[in-house]
One Martini backbone bead per residue (centre of mass of N, CA, C, O) as a GRO file, in nm:
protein
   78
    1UNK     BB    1   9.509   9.692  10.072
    2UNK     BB    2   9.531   9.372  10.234
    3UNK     BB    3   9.648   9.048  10.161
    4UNK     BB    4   9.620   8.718  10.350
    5UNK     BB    5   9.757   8.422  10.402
    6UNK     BB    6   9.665   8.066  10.299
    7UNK     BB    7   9.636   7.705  10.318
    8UNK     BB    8   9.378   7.742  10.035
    9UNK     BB    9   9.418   7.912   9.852
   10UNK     BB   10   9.427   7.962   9.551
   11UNK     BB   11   9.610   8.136   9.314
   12UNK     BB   12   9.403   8.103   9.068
   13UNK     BB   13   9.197   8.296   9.236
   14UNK     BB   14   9.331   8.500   9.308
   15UNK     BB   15   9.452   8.638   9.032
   16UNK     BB   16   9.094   8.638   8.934
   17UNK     BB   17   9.015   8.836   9.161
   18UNK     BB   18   9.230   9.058   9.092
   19UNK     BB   19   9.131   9.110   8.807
   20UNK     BB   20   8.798   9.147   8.876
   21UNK     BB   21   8.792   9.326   9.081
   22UNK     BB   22   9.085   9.506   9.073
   23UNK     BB   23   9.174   9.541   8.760
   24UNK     BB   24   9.447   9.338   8.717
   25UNK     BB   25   9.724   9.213   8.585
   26UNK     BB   26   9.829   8.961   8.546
   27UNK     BB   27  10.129   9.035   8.625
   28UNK     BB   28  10.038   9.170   8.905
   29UNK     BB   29   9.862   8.966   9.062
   30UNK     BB   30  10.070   8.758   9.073
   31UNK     BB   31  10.272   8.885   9.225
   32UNK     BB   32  10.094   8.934   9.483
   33UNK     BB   33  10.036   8.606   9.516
   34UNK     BB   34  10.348   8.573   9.596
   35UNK     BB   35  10.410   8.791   9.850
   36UNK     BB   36  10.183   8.658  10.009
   37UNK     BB   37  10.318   8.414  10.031
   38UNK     BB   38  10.599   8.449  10.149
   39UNK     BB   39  10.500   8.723  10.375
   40UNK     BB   40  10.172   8.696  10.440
   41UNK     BB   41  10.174   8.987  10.310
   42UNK     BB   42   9.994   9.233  10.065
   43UNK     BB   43   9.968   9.479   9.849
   44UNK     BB   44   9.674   9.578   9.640
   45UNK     BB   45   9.616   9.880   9.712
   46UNK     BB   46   9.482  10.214   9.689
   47UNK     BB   47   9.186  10.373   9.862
   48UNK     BB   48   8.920  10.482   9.929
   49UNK     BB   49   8.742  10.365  10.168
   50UNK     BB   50   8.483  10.304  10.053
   51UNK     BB   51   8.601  10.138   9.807
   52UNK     BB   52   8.794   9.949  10.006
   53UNK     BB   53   8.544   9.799  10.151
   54UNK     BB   54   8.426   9.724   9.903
   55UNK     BB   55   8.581   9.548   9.748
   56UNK     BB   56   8.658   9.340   9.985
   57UNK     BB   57   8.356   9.215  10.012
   58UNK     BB   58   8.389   9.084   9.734
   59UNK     BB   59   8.601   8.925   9.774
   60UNK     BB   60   8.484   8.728  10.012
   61UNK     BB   61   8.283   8.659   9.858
   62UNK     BB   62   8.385   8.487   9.663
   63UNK     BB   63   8.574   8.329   9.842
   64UNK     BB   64   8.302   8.199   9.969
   65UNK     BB   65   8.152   8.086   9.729
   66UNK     BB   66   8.440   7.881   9.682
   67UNK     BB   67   8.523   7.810   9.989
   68UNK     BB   68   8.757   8.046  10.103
   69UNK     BB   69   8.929   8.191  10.382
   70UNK     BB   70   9.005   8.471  10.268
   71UNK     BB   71   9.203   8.809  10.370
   72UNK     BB   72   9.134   9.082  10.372
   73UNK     BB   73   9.234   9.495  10.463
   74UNK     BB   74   9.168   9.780  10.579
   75UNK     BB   75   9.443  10.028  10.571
   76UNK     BB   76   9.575  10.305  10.677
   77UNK     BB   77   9.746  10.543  10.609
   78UNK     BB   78  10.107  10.669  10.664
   0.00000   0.00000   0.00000
């Protein structure tokens, strides 16, 4: 799963979604959350697909409650 910088998203949203969806510690989604600001895209981990999706489905789903247009993405393992 892949998170995608956007200029609207907050730090503070991304770090709580990443910590409560998926499971993440504070010190790992900040990570994440910083090298998404720099790179503008950021691997988020590894999962079987249809884990992948609900995942992804639940953190936009956060993000739109919130009002945030942040993008998360499924891509296949290489």
């Amino acid at each position: 799963m892949l998170i995608h910088n956007d200029d609207v998203t907050t730090f503070e949203f991304v770090i709580r979604m990443l910590q409560t969806i998926f499971g993440l510690s504070y010190e790992i989604a900040e990570t994440i959350a910083w090298r998404t600001h720099v790179h503008g895209i950021a691997l988020v981990c590894v999962r079987p697909r249809s884990e992948a999706e609900r995942l992804v489905g639940k953190a936009i789903f956060a993000a739109r409650m919130e009002g945030f247009p942040l993008v998360l993405t499924c891509e296949p393992e290489e």
